[in-house]
C-alpha positions in Angstrom: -23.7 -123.8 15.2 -24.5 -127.2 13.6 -21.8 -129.7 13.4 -21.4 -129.2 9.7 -20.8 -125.3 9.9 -18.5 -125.9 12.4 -16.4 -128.3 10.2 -16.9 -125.9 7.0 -15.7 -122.9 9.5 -12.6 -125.1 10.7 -11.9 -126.2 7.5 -11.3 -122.3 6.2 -9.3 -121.5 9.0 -6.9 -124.4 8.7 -6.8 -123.3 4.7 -6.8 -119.7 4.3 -5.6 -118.4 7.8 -1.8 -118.8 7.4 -0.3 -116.1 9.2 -1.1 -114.0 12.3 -1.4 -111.1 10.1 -4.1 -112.3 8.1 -6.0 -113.5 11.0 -5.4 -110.1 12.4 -7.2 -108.5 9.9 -9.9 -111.0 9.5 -11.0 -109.9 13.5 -10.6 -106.2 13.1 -12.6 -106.6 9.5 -15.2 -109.0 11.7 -15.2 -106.6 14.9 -15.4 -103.2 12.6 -18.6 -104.6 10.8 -20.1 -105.6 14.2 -20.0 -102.1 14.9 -21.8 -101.1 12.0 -18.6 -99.6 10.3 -18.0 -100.7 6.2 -15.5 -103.8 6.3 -14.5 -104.8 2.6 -14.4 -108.5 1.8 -11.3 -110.4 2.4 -10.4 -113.0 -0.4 -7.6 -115.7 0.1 -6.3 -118.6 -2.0 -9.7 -120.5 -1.8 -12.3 -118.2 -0.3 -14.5 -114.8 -0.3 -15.2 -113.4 3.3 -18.1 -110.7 3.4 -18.8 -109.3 6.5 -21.6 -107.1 7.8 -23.4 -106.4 11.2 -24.7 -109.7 11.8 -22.5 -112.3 10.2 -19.6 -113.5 8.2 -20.2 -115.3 4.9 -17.9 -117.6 3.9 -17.6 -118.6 -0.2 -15.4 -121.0 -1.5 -13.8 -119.5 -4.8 -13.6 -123.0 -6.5 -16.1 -126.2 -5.4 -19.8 -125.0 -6.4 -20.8 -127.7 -3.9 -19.6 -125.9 -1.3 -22.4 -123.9 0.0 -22.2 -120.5 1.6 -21.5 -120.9 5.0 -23.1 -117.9 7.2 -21.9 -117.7 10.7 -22.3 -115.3 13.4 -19.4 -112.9 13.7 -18.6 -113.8 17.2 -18.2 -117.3 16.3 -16.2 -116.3 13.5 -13.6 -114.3 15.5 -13.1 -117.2 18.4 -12.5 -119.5 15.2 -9.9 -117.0 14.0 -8.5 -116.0 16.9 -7.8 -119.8 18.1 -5.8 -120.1 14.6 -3.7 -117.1 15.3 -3.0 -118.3 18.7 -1.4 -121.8 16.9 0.8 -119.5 14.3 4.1 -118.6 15.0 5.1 -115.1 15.1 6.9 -113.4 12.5 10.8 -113.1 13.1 
């Protein structure tokens, strides 16, 4: 992964990943599509995630210069997973 989509990756973590839940279902969305299984999009504040076999696409919903960022879906799950790791659990 180039240096950029790694910034543009940690950048919609640290923006749109706020809770443990919604990282949870960002992996199972991520890990169901790996499997070949239908995974609707998941859209938060400021972005569009599509998933499918292959890859996560990341949209931002706002800055048109922010380019689709395409990254592989196991990438996408350690980025997610080390975010929910750094949220506090629910009381």
């Amino acid at each position: 992964m180039s240096n950029e989509s790694a910034a543009k990756l940690a950048q919609f973590v640290a923006e749109d990943v706020p809770t443990r839940h919604y990282a949870d279902v960002l992996i199972e969305r991520a890990e169901a599509a790996r499997k070949g299984k239908v995974a609707d999009d998941a859209s938060g504040n400021a972005y569009n995630v599509a998933f499918n076999r292959a890859e996560v696409v990341i949209e931002h919903h706002h800055l048109e210069d922010w380019k689709p960022l395409h990254v592989g879906v196991q990438d996408f799950i350690d980025a997610v997973d080390r975010r929910r790791r750094q949220l506090k659990q629910p009381d």
